[in-house]
N, C-alpha and C positions, 0 to 999 in steps of 0.2 A: 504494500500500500504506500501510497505517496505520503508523506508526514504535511500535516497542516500548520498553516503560520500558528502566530498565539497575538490574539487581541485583546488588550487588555486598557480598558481605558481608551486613550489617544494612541496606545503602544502599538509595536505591531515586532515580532520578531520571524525570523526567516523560519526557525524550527522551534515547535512546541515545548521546551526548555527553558525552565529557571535553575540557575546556578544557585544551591543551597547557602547561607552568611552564616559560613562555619566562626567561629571564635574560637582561640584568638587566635587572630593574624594568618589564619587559610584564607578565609576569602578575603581577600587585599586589595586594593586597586588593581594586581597584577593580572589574577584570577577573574575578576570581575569581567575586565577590557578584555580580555584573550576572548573569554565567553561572549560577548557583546560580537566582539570582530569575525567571529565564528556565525553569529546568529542566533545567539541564545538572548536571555534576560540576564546579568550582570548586577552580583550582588554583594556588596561588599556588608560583612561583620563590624557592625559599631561598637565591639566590647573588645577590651584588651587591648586596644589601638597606642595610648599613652604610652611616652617612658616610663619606665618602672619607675624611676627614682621622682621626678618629676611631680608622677600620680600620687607620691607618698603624704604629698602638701597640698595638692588641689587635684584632684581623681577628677570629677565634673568638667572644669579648665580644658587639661591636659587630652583628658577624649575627644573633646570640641574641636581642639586646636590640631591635634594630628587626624582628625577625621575627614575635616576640611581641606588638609594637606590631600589626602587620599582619595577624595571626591575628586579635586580639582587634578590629581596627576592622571584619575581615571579616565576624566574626560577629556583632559589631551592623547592621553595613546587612544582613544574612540575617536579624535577628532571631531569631536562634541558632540558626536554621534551615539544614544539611548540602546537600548532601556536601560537606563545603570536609578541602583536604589540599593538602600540599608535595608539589614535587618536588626529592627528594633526589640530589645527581650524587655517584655516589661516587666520583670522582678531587678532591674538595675535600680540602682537608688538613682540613678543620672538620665532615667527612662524620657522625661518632659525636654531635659537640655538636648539631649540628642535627635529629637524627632525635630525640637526648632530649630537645630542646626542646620541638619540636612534639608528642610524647608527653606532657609535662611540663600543655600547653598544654590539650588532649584532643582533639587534630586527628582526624578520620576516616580518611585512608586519606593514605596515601605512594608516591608514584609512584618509582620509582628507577634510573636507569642510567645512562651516562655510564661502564660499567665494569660488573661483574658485583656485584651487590648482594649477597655473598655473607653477610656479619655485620648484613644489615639488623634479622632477628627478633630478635638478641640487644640492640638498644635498643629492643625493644616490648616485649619479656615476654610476659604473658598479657592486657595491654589490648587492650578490644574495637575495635583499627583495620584497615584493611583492608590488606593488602601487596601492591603489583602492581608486579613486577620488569619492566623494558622489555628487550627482546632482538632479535635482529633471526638470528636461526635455532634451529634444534631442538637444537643441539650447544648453544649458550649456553644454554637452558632449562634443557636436560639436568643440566648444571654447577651452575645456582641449585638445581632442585629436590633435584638427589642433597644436595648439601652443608645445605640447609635441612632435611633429611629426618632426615640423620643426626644434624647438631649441636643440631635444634630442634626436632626431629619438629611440623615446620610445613608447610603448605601454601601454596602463593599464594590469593590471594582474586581473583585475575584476573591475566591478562600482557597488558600492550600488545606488539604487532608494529610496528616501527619497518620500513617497507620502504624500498630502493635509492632510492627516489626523491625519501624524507624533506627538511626542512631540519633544519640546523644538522648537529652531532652525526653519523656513520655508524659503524655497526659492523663495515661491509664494507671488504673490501680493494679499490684500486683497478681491479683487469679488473673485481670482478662492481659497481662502479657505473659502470663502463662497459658494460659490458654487462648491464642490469639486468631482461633478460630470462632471467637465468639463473637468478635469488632474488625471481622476482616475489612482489608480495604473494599471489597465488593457491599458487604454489608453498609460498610460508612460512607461509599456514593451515595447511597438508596437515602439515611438518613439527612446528609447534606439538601440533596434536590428538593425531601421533602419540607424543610426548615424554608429551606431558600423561596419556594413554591408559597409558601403561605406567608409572604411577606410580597408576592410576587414580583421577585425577584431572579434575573435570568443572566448570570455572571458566570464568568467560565470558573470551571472547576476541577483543581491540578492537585497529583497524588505523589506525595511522599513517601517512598518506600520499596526499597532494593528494586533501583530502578539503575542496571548496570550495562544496556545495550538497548540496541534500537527494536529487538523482540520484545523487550520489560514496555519499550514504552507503546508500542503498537496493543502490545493485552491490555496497558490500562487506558486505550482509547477506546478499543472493540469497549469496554463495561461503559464507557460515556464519560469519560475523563474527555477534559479537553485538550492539558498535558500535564509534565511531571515535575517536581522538584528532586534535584540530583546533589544530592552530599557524599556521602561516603566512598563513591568510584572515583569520585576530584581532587581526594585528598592526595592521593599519592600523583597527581597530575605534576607537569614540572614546572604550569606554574605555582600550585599553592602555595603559599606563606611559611610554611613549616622547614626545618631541618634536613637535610636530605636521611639522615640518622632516623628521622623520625618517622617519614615515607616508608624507611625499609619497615618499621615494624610493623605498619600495615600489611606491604607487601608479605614478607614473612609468617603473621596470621591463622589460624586457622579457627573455622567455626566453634570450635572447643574450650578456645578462648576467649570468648565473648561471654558474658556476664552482663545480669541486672543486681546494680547497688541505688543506695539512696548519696541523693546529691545536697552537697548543702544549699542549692537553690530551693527541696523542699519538694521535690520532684526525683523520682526515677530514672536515670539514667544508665543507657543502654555504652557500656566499655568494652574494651581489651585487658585482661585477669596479665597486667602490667606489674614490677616489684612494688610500687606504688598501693596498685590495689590488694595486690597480696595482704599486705604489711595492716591495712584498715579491715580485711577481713580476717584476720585474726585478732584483729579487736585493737591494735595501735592505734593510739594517736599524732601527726606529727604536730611537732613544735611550730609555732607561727606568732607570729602576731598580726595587727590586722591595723592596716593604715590606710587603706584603700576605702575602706567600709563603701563598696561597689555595691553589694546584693541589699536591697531589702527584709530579704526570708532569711539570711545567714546570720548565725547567733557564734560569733569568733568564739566564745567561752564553748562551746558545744559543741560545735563541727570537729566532724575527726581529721579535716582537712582544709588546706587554704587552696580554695576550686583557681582563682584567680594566678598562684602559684604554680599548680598543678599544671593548670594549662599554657602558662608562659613558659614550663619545663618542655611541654610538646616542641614548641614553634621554637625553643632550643638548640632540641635534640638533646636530653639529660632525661634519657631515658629510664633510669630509676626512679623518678619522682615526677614524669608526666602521669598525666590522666589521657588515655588513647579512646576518644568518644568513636562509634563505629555502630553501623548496621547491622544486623543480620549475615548477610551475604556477605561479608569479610574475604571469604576465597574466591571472590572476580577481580580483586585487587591483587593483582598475580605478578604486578610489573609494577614499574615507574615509566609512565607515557608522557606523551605530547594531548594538549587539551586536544588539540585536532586529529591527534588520531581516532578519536572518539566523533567527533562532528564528522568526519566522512563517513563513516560507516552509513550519517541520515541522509543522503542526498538520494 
């Protein structure tokens, strides 16, 4: 079958692809523009962006200020050429400064979840950017759209479907991603459409979930997907943001290593069983302190770890003390490619 564009908004991309806003520091400007130049949607990660040392004194600042950097270097390698956009998490304590940044900026579209994006439209106003809330059932939709309805008389411009099998990030409670035949993605089209339906509302609607070739993304259009969001087969891409150290543990991988722990975002997080996570499932805690005070949900005195450390160990390569966030499907990660080896395969 011939792959169809993705209209979204005023957008329009060549191939039905959003580039997942991994954090921190995979989805970069670099990652973003390659995808964009390919014909995807281009998305760059607003968390983690700051100098370490910098963030220690003004975390809010320091985001702002190299986010803007990264926006503005992204739309010169595009040649100011779209779809380029953030992904917003809203459990950041810096949730509000960074959507008006990148509004500020004249971003295209904003991905957002990590939480229910419920005050997203009130840092857009009336600018022409796109809103696409991430959910991961018909009850979450339900919640964004009634709430944007009433306080914003706004609509989504699109929802991505985050399913049971996603990496990083779940929305699910532990039985249904054990048993994740009970919220499959098939099922959570059905609920999506219908949410969407009785607001009547008719936005495209893109799926989340071991999405590692141009087969993954043809099945979830036969179900009525319009296209997909792609994280976990990018990360070891040559452009991503990360270590080359780091890519190979992807590469390396196997499904046996994957594991669900609890995140100190307060959320379920789908890993790689890393020395790292070893060390917290036997019940360690690391040493930290907490200067950053990034997350809303994270209580430094409690957490058995500093997520915000963990993750800047990734984009290191200090591979003892990353946190490796990962899919399901970890063994289509078999290599370190070129983003476009992957974009040919769609033509």
């Amino acid at each position: 079958m011939k792959l169809p564009e993705l209209r979204i908004r005023h957008l329009v991309s060549k191939y039905p692809v959003i580039q997942a806003g991994m954090g921190v520091r995979v989805g970069n400007s670099t990652l973003a523009s390659a995808t964009i130049n390919l014909g995807g949607f281009g998305t760059i990660a607003s968390v983690g962006l700051g100098d370490i040392t910098k963030s220690m004194t003004d975390f809010a600042f320091e985001s702002n200020r190299v986010l803007i950097d990264e926006i503005r270097l992204a739309r010169s390698l595009t040649k100011g050429i779209g779809p380029l956009g953030i992904n917003a998490m809203v459990a950041m304590s810096n949730y509000a400064e960074i959507n008006k940044t990148a509004v500020a900026e004249g971003i295209d579209f904003i991905i957002s979840g990590a939480g229910l994006p419920i005050s997203l439209p009130e840092y857009v106003g009336d600018a022409n950017i796109a809103l696409i809330p991430v959910v991961s059932s018909g009850r979450a939709l339900n919640i964004v759209l009634s709430a944007w309805k009433r306080k914003y008389n706004r609509a989504p411009d699109a929802v991505i479907v985050e399913g049971p099998k996603c990496g990083g990030h779940l929305g699910f409670a532990l039985e249904q991603i054990e048993h994740p035949e009970t919220c499959s993605i098939e099922i959570l089209f059905k609920e999506i459409k219908a949410s969407l339906k009785s607001f009547d509302y008719d936005v495209p609607v893109l799926a989340a979930e071991e999405v590692t070739s141009r087969e993954d993304i043809e099945r979830l259009l036969k179900i009525g997907y319009n296209g997909v969001q792609i994280g976990t087969y990018f990360i070891a891409t040559e452009e991503a943001g990360i270590d080359i150290k780091s890519k190979e543990v992807f590469v390396k991988a196997r499904k046996e290593d994957v594991i669900v722990m609890k995140s100190p975002v307060g959320l379920p997080v789908r890993v790689l069983k890393t020395p790292l996570v070893k060390r917290i499932l036997e019940g360690n805690r690391e040493q930290f302190s907490c200067p950053y005070q990034c997350l809303r949900t994270c209580n430094p005195n409690k957490a058995p770890f500093c997520i915000a450390k963990a993750l800047l160990a990734v984009w290191s390569g200090d591979v003892e003390n990353g946190l490796y966030m990962t899919g399901c499907n970890i063994e289509s990660v078999n290599k370190i490619i070129k983003l476009k080896s992957f974009f040919d395969t769609l033509n």
